[in-house]
N, C-alpha and C positions, 0 to 999 in steps of 0.2 A: 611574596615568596619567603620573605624571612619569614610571617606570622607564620605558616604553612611548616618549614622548618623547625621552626620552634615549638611546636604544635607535637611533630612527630617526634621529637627529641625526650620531650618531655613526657610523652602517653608512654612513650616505649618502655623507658623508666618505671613509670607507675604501674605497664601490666607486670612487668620484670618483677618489681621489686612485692607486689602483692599477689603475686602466685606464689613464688619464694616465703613468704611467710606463709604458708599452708606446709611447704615440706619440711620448712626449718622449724618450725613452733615447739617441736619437741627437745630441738637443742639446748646446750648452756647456753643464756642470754648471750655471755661475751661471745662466746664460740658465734653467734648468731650477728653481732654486730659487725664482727670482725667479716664474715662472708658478706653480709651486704656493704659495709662499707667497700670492700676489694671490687665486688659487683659494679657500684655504682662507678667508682672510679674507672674500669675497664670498659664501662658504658662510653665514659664523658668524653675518654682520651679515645675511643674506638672511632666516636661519632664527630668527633672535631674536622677531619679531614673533609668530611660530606657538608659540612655545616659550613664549612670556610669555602668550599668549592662552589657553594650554592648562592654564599654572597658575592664574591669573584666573580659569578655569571651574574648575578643582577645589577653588580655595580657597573658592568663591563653593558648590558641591556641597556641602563637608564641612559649613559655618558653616550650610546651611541645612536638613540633614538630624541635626544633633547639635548641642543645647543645655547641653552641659554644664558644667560651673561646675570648669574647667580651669584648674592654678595660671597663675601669671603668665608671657609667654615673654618673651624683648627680640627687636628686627627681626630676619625673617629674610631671607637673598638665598635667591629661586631655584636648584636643585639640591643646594645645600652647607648651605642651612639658614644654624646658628649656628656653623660649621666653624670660618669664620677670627675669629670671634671669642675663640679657645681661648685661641691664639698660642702661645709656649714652653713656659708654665708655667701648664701648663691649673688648677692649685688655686689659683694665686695672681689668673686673670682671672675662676673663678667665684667666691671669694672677694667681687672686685668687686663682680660682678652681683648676688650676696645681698642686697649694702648697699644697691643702686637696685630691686632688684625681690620680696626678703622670704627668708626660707628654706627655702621650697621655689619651684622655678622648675622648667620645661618646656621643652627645647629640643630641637630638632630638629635631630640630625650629620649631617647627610646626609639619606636618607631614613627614621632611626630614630630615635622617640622616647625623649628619654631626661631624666627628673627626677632633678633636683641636689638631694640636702638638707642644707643647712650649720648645722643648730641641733643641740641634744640632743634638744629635742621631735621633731624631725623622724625622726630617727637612732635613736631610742630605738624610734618607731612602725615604721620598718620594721624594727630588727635586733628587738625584743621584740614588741611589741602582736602584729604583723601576720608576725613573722620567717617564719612557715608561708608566707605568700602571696608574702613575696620574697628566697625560699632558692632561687630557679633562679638560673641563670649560663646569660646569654647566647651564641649561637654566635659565636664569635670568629675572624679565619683562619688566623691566628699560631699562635696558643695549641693550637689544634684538631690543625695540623698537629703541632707538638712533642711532644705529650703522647699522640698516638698516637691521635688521636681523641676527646681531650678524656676519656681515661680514667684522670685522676690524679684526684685528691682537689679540686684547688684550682679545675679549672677543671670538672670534670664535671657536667654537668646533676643538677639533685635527681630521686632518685628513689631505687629500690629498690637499683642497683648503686653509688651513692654512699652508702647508710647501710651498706653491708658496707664497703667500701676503708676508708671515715672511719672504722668502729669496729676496723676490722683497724690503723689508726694509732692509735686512742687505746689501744687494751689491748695490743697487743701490740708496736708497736712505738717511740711514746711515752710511755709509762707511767712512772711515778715511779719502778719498781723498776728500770724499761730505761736509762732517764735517768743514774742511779745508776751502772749497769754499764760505762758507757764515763766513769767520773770521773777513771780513769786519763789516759784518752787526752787530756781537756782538760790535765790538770797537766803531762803532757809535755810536751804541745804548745805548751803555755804557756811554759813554762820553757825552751824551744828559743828559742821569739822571744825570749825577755830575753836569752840567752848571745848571739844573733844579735846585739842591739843592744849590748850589753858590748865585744863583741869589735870595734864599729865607735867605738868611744870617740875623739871627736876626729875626726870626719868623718862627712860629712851622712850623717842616717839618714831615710830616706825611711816614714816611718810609715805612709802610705796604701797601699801597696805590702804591706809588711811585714803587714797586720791583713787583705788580700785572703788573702796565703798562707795565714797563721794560721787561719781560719774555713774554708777550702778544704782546708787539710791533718785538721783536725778531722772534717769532712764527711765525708773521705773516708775517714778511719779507721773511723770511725762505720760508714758504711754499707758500704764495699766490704772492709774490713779490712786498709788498706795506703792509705800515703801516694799519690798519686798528683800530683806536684810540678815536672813537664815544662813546658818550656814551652807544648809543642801542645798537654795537656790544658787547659790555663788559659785559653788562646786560646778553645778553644772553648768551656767553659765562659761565657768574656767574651762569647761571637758567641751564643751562645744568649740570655744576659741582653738583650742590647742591642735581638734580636729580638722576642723581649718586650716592649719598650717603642717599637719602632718604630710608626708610623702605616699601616695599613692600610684602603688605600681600599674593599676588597670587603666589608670588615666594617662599613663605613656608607651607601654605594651598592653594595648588590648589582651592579646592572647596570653599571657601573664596574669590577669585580674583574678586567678585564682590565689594568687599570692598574698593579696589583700583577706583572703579568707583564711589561708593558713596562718595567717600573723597575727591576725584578732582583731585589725584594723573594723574590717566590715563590722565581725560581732559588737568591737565597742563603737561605732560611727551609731549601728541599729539599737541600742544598748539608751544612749543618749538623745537619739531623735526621739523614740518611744516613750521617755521621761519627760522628756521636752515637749512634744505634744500634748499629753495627757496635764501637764501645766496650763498650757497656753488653751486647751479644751475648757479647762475649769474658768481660766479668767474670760471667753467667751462667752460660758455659760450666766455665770455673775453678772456680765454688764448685760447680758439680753435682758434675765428675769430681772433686774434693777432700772429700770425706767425713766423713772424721777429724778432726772441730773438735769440741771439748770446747764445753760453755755456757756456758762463763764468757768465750769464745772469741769466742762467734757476733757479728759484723756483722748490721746488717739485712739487706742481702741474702740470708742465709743465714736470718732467720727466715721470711721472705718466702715462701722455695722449700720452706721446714719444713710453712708454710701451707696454700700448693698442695700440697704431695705425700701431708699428709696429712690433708688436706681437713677442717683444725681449725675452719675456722668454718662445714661446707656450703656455701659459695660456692666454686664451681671458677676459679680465677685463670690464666686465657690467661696466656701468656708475653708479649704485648705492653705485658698490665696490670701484670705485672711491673717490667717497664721503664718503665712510666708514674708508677709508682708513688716506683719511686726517683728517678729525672727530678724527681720533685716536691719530694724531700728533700733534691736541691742545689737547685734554684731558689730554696726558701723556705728555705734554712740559709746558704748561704753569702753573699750579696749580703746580704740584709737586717743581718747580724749585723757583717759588717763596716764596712758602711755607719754602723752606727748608733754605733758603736766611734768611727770617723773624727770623727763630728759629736761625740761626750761629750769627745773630744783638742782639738777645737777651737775648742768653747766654755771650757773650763777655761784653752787659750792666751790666750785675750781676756778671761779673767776672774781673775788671779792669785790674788785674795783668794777665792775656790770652789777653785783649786789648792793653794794653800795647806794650807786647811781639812780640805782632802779626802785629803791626802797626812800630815796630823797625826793622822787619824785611821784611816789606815794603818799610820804608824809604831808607833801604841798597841797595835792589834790584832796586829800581826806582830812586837814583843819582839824582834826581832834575828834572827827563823829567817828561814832562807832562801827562803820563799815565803811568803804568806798562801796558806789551804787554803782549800777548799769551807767548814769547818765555821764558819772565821771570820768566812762571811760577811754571815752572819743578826746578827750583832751590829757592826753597819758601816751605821745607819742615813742617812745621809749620801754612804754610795757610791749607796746605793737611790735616794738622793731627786737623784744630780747623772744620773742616767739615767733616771728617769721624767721629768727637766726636759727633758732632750735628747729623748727620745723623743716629750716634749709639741712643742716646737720645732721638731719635724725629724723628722713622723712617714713612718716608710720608704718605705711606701705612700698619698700623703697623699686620696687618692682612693678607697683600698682598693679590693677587686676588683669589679666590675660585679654586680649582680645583676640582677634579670628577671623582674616581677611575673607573676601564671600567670591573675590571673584581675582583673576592674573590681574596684577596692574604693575607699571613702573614706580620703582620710588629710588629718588636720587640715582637714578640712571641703571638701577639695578631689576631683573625682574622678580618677583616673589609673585607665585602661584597659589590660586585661588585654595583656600582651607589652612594656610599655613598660621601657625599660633605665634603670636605677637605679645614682648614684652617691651616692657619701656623702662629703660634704670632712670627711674627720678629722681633714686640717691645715686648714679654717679653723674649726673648734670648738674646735681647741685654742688658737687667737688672739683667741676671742670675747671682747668687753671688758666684754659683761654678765654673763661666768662666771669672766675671771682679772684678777686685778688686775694692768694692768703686762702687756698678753699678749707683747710682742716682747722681755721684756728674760729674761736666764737668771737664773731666781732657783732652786735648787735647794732653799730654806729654805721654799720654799711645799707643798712634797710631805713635809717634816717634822709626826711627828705627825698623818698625813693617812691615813684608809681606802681613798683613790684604789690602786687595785693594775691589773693589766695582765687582769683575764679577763673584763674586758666589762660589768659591771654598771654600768658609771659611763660613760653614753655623753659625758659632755664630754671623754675621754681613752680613745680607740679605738685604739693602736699598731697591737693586735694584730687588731681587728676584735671581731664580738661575734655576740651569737647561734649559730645552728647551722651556719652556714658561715667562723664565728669562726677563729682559727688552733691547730689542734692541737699546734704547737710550743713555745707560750711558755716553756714549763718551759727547754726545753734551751736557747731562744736566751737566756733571760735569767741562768743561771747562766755561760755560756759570755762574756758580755758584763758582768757582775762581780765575774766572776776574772781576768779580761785587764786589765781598768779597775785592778782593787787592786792587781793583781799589778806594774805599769807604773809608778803614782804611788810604792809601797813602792821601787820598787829604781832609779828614775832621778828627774831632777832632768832637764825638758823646756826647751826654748828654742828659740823660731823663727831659723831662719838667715836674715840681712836686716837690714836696717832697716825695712823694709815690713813692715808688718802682714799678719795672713794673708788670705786672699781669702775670705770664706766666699757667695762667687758659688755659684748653683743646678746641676746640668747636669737635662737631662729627659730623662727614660725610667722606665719602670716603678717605678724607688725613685728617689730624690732622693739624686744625691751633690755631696760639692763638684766645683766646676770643677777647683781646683788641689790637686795634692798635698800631704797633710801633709808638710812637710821641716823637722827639728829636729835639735837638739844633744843627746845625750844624757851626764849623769855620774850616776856612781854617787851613790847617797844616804847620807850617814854616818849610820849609823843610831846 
């Protein structure tokens, strides 16, 4: 009834106001502003009573047709629901709400329901007890568009063509032994950014900058098998992310999805995917006509097309799903990993004695060689424990990704109805003050001697997500994030430029970065 409402609120308007410019066209502009603005207003305030009377009868339908023992909501306005109560930093206002209303809460974005659960009990019932019933993913308009129809891995609805993609990433193309095969390309890579920042010795070296390339040059080696380091790529790369985490109205009032069209959202989402496609065309082209790649060789895009051609798992892979596929292996590689890089540099800034610490036990493991390696790194318990702190503190995704229950079930004694969309604050579990002692302050010495690890059985520490729609990647983002970390503290001696302290201000979008760049001094370390 509301869609219906809103539906006729807004047409009325639009025949109104575009018959009206037919008789007013000949007037002064302002003369002409000024009547339609008067118009519209005599509209809004004409139609409020009908529009307020129309939810009155459905609120008054729903409560007396359905007695069910639904978690707690806070007020909602007419059409938006709990919209504007998100504000910037939509995990730091449900955080809020937790506190006044319990850990699980019901709200309503628009015209879709959607339960917050900010506890472990909560979190634990749907990524474990219940993870069957809330392994779907929501229709999204963004995400939908990008991914080709929502045929990647992260955002694809559960069913039979997401348990082939997802096991065609876990076996074949994140696999320990695959992981392994491109060790090289971290150590390069790695070892480029240090020469990079060497060679800037005695003038600012912009580190937030510097650790987008890094994880972007990786990616890209990874999966296409060549650097891809242009400006425009990166660009678009950045316009795809941002897209991502932009606000779409069609995705919480349907009958509103016009609005994505008058905003430019849509033009620039179609704008980006088009450039992006017509990219990722040409890099499929290249590795079909190119043949002659040895195995020691292959990029994922090449195992990919190894896949489909020769239809090693039974599942035939359209070329679109191709490209959805790898779309999904920069999304979730490049942003999250350098993001989470940027936040370990800038707690360790504000924290000397963990820089200290952590860079003595650098200098031990690395003896004077020239890099610290992969192998040294399992014996560097202290690098492990200052990026589980960070990642506790500053988790990427602190919302993680929506999921979409399938059918009515109980959870914690409450009932939630089949299709309701589900978030889970894994940054406010990770601040809960009845699970960490201390939750805002960066202790790295509390992940010391600790079972806590990144694959989901510990839902007070969700980084990576958990259950079956958990992230496939951890292996590779977490060795890629400390070898870069050791590699950094071993061979430079950091220091912010200023007298001002660093800003560790939020921005929003899809991951959490800081506001303002890393910018430091860098000198060699006398080892």
């Amino acid at each position: 009834m509301t869609d219906l409402t809103t539906w006729f609120f807004f047409a009325t308007c639009i025949y109104i106001t575009s018959n009206s410019c037919k008789v007013l066209s000949k007037f002064n502009k302002n003369i002409y502003r000024s009547i339609m603005s008067f118009t519209l207003q005599v509209l809004i305030f004409s139609s409020l009573p009908f529009i307020l009377a129309l939810l009155v009868l459905k609120s008054y339908l729903s409560s007396s047709k359905h007695h069910k023992n639904l978690p707690p909501s806070p007020p909602k306005l007419p059409l938006i629901g709990n919209l504007h109560q998100l504000g910037s930093s939509p995990h730091r206002a449900l955080q809020a709400m937790a506190q006044t209303y319990g850990p699980l809460i019901l709200l309503r974005l628009g015209s879709v329901p959607v339960l917050v659960a900010s506890s472990v009990e909560a979190a634990r019932e749907i990524m474990k007890t219940h993870d069957l019933t809330f392994a779907n993913r929501p229709f999204l308009n963004i995400p939908n568009k990008i991914f080709y129809a929502s045929q990647d891995i992260a955002f694809s609805q559960y069913g039979e063509y997401w348990r082939q993609v997802k096991s065609i990433a876990v076996l074949h193309l994140l696999s320990n032994k695959r992981v392994q095969s491109y060790r090289h390309v971290r150590d390069e890579e790695t070892l480029r950014m240090m020469e990079t920042i060497q060679k800037a010795e005695g003038s600012v070296v912009n580190l937030s900058e510097l650790l987008v390339s890094l994880t972007n040059n990786i990616i890209c080696r990874v999966a296409l098998g060549k650097r891809h380091d242009g400006r425009k790529f990166k660009k678009l790369l950045q316009q795809t992310m941002e897209l991502l985490g932009c606000f779409s109205v069609g995705s919480y009032i349907p009958s509103l999805r016009w609005v994505d069209r008058l905003s430019g959202l849509e033009k620039n989402a179609n704008a980006v995917v088009k450039e992006f496609d017509e990219f990722l065309e040409g890099v499929i082209d290249e590795h079909v006509n190119n043949k002659a790649v040895d195995v020691e060789g292959r990029d994922l895009v090449d195992v990919i097309l190894e896949i489909q051609r020769d239809n090693v798992t039974g599942f035939h892979l359209e070329r679109d799903m191709v490209k959805a596929i790898v779309l999904d292996v920069f999304t979730g590689g490049t942003d999250t990993s350098s993001t989470s890089l940027e936040w370990a540099i800038a707690e360790l800034l504000g924290h000397p004695h963990a820089m200290k610490k952590l860079q003595q036990e650098a200098l031990e493991i690395g003896q004077g060689r020239s890099m610290i390696s992969e192998d040294d790194l399992e014996n560097m318990p202290y690098l492990k424990a200052v990026l589980k702190e960070t990642l506790r503190l500053h988790t990427p995704l602190p919302l993680l990704v929506p999921r979409e229950s399938t059918r009515d079930i109980k959870l914690l004694g409450y009932d939630i109805p089949s299709g309701t969309r589900v978030l889970v604050n894994a940054w406010a579990i990770a601040r809960d003050p009845t699970i960490w002692e201390a939750p805002d302050e960066f202790r790295p010495e509390r992940f010391l001697n600790s079972s806590i690890d990144y694959k989901g059985f510990h839902f007070e520490f969700l980084p990576f997500g958990a259950g079956r729609r958990g992230c496939p990647g951890i292996q590779f983002a977490v060795v890629v994030n400390e070898l870069v970390l050791a590699n950094l503290v071993y061979k430079f001696n950091l220091a912010l430029m200023g007298e001002k302290g660093l800003d560790m201000s939020e921005t929003s979008g899809i991951t959490v970065h800081l506001k303002c760049p890393i910018l430091v001094s860098a000198t060699p370390v006398c080892s």
